[in-house]
C-alpha positions as CSV (number, residue, x, y, z in Angstrom):
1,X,-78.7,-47.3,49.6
2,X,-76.9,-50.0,48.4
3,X,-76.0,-52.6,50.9
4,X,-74.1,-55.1,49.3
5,X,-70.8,-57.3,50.8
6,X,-67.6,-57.7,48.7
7,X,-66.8,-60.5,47.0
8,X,-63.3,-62.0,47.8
9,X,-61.9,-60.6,44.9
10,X,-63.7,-56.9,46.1
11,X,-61.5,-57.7,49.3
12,X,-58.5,-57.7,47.3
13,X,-59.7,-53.9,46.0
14,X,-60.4,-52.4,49.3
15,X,-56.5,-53.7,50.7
16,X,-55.4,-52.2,47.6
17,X,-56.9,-48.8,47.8
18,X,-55.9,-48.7,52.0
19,X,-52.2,-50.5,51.1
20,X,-50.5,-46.9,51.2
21,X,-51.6,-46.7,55.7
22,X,-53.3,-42.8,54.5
23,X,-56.6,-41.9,55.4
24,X,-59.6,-43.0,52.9
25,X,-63.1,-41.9,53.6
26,X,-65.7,-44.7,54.3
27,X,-68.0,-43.2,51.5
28,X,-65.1,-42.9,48.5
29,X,-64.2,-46.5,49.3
30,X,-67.8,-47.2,49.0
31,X,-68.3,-45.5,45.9
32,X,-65.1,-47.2,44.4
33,X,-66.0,-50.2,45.1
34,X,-69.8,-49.8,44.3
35,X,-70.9,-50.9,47.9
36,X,-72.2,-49.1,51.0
37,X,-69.9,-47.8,53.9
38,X,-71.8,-50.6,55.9
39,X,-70.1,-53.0,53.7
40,X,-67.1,-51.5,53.8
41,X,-66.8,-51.5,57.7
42,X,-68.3,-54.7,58.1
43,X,-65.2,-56.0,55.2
44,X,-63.0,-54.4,57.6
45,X,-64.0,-56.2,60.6
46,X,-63.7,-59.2,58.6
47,X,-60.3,-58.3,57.2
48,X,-59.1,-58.1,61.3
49,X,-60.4,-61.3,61.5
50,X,-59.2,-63.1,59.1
51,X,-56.1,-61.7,57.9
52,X,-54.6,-60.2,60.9
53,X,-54.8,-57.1,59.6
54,X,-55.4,-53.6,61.8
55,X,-57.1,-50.6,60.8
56,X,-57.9,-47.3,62.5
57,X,-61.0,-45.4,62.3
58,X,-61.7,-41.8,62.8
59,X,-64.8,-39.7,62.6
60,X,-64.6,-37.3,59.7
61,X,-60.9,-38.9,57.8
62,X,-62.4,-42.5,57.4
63,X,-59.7,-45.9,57.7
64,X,-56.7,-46.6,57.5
65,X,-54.0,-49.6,57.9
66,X,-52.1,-49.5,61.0
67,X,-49.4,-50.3,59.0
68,X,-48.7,-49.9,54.9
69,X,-48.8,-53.0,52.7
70,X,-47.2,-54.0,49.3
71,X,-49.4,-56.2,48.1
72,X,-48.6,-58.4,45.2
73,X,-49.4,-57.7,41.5
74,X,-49.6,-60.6,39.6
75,X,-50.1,-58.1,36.3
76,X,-46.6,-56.8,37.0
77,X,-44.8,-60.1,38.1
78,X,-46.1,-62.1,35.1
79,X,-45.1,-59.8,32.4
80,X,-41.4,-59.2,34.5
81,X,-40.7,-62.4,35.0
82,X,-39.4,-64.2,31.7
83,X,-38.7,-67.5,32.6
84,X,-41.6,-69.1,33.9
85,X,-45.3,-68.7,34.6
86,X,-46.3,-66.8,38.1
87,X,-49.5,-67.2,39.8
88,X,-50.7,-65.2,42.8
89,X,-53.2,-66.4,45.6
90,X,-54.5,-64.1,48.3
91,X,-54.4,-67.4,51.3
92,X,-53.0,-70.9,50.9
93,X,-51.5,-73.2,53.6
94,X,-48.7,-73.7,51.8
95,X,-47.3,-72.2,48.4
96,X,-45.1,-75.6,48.1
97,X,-47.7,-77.5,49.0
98,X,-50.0,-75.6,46.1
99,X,-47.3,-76.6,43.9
100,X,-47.3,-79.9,44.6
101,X,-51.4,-80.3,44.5
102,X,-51.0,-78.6,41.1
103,X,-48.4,-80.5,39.8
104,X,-50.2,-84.1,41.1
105,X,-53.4,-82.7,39.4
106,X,-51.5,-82.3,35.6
107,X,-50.1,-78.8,35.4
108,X,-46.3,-79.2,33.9
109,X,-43.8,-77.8,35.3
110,X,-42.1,-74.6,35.3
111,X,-44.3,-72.4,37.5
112,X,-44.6,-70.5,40.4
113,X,-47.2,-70.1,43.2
114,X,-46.7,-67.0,45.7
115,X,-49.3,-65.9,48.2
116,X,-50.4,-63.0,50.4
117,X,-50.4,-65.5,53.4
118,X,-49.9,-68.8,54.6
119,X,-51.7,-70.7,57.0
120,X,-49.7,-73.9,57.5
121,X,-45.9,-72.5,56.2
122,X,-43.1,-74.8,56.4
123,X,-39.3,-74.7,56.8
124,X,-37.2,-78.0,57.3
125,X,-37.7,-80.6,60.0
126,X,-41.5,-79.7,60.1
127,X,-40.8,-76.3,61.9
128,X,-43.4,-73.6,60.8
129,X,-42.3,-70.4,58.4
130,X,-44.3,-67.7,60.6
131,X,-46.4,-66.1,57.3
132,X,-48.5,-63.2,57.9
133,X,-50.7,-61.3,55.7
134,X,-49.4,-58.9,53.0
135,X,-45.6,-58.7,54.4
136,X,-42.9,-61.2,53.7
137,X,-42.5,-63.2,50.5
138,X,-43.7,-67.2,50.1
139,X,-42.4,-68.2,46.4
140,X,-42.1,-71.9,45.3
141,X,-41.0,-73.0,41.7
142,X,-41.5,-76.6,40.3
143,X,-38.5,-77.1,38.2
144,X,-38.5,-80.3,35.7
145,X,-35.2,-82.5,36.3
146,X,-34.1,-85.4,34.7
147,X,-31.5,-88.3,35.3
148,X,-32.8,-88.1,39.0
149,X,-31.3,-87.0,42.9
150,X,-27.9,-87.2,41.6
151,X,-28.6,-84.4,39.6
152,X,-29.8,-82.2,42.8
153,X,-26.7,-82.5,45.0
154,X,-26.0,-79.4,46.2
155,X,-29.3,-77.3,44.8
156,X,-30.2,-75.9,48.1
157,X,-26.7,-74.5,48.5
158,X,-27.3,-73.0,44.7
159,X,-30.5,-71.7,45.5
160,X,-29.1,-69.8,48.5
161,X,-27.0,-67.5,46.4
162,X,-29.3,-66.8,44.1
163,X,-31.5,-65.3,47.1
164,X,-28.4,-63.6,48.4
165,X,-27.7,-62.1,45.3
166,X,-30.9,-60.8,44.9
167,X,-31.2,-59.5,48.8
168,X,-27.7,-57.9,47.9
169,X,-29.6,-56.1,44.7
170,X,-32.1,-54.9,47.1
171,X,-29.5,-53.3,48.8
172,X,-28.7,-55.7,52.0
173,X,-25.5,-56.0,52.7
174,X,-23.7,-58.4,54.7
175,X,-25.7,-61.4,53.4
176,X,-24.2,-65.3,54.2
177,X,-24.9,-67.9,53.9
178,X,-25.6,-70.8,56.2
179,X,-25.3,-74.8,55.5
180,X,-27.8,-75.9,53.9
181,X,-30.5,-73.8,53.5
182,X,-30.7,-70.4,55.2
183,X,-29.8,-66.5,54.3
184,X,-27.9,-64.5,57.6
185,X,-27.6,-60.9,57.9
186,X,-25.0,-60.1,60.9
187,X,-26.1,-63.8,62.4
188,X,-30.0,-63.3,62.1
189,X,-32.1,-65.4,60.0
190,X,-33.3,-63.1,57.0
191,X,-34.7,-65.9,54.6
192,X,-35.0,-69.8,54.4
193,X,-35.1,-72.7,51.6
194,X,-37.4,-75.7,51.5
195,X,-36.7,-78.4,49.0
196,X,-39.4,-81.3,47.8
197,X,-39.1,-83.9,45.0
198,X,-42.5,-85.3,43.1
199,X,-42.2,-88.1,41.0
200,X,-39.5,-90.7,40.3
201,X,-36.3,-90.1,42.3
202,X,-34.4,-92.5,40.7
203,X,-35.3,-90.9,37.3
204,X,-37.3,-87.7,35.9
205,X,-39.0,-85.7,38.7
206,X,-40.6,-82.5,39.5
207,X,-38.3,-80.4,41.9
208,X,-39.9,-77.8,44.3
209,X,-38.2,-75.3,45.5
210,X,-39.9,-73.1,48.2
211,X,-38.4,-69.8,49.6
212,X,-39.7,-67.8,52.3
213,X,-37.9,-63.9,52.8
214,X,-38.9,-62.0,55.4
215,X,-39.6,-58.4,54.1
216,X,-42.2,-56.2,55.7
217,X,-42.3,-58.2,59.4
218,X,-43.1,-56.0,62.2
219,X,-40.5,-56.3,65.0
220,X,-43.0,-57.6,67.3
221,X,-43.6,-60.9,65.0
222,X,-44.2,-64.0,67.6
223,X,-43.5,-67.3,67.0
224,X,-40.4,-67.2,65.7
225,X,-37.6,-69.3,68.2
226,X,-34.3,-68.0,66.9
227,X,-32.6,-64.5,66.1
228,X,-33.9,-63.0,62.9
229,X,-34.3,-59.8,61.1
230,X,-36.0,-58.4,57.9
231,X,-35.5,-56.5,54.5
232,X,-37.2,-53.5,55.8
233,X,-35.1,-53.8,59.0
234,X,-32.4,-53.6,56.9
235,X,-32.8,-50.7,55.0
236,X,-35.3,-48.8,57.1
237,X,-38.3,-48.5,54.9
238,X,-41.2,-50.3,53.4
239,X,-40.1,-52.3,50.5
240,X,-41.5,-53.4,47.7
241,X,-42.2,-57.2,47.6
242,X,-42.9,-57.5,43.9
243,X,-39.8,-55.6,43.0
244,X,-37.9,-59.0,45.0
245,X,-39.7,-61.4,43.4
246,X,-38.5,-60.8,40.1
247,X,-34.6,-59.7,41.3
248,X,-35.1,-63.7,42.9
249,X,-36.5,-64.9,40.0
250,X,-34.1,-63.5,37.7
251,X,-31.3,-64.4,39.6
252,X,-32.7,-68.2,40.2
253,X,-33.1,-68.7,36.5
254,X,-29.2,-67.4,36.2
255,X,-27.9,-70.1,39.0
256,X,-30.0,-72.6,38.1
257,X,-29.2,-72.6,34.7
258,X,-25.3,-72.9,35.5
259,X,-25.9,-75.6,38.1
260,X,-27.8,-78.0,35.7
261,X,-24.8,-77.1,33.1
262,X,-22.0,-77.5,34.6
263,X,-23.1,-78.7,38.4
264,X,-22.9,-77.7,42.2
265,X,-18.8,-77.3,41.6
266,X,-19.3,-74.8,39.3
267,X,-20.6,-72.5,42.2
268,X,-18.4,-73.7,44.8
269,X,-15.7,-71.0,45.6
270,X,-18.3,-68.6,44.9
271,X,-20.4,-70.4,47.6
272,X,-17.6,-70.5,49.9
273,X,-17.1,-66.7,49.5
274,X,-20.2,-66.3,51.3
275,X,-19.7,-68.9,53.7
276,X,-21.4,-67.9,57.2
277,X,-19.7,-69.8,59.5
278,X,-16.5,-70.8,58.0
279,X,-13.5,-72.1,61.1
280,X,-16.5,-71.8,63.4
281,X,-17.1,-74.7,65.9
282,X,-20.6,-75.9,65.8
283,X,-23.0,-78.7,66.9
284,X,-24.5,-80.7,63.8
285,X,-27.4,-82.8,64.7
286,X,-29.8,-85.7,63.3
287,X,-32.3,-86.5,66.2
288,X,-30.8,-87.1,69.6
289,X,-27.1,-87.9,67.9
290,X,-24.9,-84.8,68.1
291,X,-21.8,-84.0,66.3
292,X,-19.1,-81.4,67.5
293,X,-16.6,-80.1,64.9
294,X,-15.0,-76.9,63.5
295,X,-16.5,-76.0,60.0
296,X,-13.8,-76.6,57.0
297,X,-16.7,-75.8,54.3
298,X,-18.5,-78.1,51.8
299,X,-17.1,-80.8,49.3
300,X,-17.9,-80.8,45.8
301,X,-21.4,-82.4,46.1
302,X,-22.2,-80.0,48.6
303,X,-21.7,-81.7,51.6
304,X,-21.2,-79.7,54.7
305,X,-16.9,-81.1,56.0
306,X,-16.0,-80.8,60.1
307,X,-13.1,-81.3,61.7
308,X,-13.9,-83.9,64.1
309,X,-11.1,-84.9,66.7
310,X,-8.6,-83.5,64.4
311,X,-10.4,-85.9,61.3
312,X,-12.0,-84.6,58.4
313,X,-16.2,-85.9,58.6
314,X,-18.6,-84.9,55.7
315,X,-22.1,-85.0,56.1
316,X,-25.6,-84.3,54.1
317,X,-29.1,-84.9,54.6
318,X,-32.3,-83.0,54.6
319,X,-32.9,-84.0,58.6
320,X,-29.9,-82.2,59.7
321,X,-29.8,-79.5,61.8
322,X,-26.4,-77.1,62.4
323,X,-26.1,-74.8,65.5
324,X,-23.0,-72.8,66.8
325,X,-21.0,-73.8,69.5
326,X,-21.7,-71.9,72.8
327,X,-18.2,-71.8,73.3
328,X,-17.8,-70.6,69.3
């Protein structure tokens, strides 16, 4: 009897084969994987371990996941994505910060990283993206831009409609959008944008864009400190994270290409269609210094505009932070 352990890429295998949460026996998973049942349950164990993953066991119907995965399939998402390389890693703290290793270390710009998992996810103002194994959607593309910051005003906005769109193609409705960087459905957090610069910000630099969707999370997520909800939550059913990834990517290569052309104010009514919290009073924040206005929209560049004291203020900057008003 064969007793050997599965490689990391044998891992990969076994999720795939138990991805649909059915029954498989210990002893056809062994045999498709060339590897004892020993192996197999000892993978398991691991696969609790490490991944946060659950499976049940019973005597004479084998293992199961607690709860059905769509993995990712790198296969699929190269060849239906046309406008830029995709790469898929199983566990990575970071996809941005893969991005940005692999951009210091000579790859060029386009790409993309996604991954199964991240250990160390990020959003703005060093808060952590919760990222477990196998359920939402981590995406980052290095864009090349040229002629420097100037040329970004406004791209987080940008970026947020092209993930709306493509939430809205996935059949969520009620998608808005909130200043600067985040997707709402019905007031709850359903996606988030992260935006780093490599290179010369005065002149030709490497543009990250990181995304994080949450698709597949369980209701019982922890760690997450503010109202939020999911694709599947949405629509009531497992869905299909590759199928997302290329309705974003198609829909960021659309976007994109009209802001570089013709810039941010290109995109601006359309922006303020979606608006989430347009005439809403709200607390914007940098540090301890708080600001109370009523929300007029954005300007041009994409600066968020309050009423302040009956004045019109505008603000931008990746630090701040914008909450509703209690009394809103």
């Amino acid at each position: 009897m064969r007793t050997l352990l599965l490689g990391e890429n044998s891992m990969l295998q076994l999720l795939r084969l138990l991805q649909d949460g059915q029954f498989h026996s210990g002893e056809a998973l062994g045999a498709e994987l060339g590897v004892s049942r020993a192996a197999v349950w000892k993978q398991l164990q691991s696969l609790e371990a490490e991944r946060g993953l659950r499976f049940h066991k019973v005597r004479g119907r084998g293992y199961r996941l607690e709860m059905p995965l769509v993995l990712l399939d790198e296969a699929s998402l190269a060849t239906g994505c046309q406008h830029w390389p995709i790469t898929v890693v199983e566990v990575v703290d970071s996809t941005n910060a893969e991005v940005l290793r692999r951009l210091q270390s000579g790859q060029s710009a386009p790409m993309v990283i996604t991954a199964e998992q991240q250990t160390a996810g990020r959003g703005r103002r060093g808060r952590q993206w919760v990222s477990p194994f196998g359920q939402n959607l981590y995406y980052s593309l290095a864009i090349r831009i040229e002629g420097g910051l100037r040329q970004l005003e406004g791209l987080s906005l940008v970026v947020g409609l092209a993930l709306a769109k493509a939430l809205q193609q996935m059949g969520v409705q009620q998608t808005a959008l909130k200043w600067p960087n985040d997707v709402l459905v019905e007031g709850a957090k359903i996606a988030g944008i992260l935006v780093e610069i490599a290179g010369d910000p005065a002149d030709a630099c490497d543009v990250v864009i990181g995304i994080g969707v949450n698709v597949n999370m369980p209701a019982e997520a922890v760690g997450i400190d503010q109202a939020w909800t999911s694709v599947s939550a949405q629509l009531g059913c497992l869905v299909d994270r590759n199928a997302l990834a290329l309705k974003l990517g198609d829909n960021l290569a659309h976007y994109l290409e009209q802001y570089l052309q013709q810039g941010f104010s290109s995109l601006l009514d359309e922006w303020q269609d979606n608006h989430a919290w347009q005439g809403r009073s709200v607390r914007l924040s940098a540090g301890d210094r708080h600001v109370d206005g009523r929300v007029l929209g954005v300007n041009a560049s994409g600066a968020l505009r309050l009423e302040v004291d009956g004045v019109e203020q505008q603000f931008s900057g990746g630090e701040l932070s914008l909450r509703l008003r209690d009394d809103s």
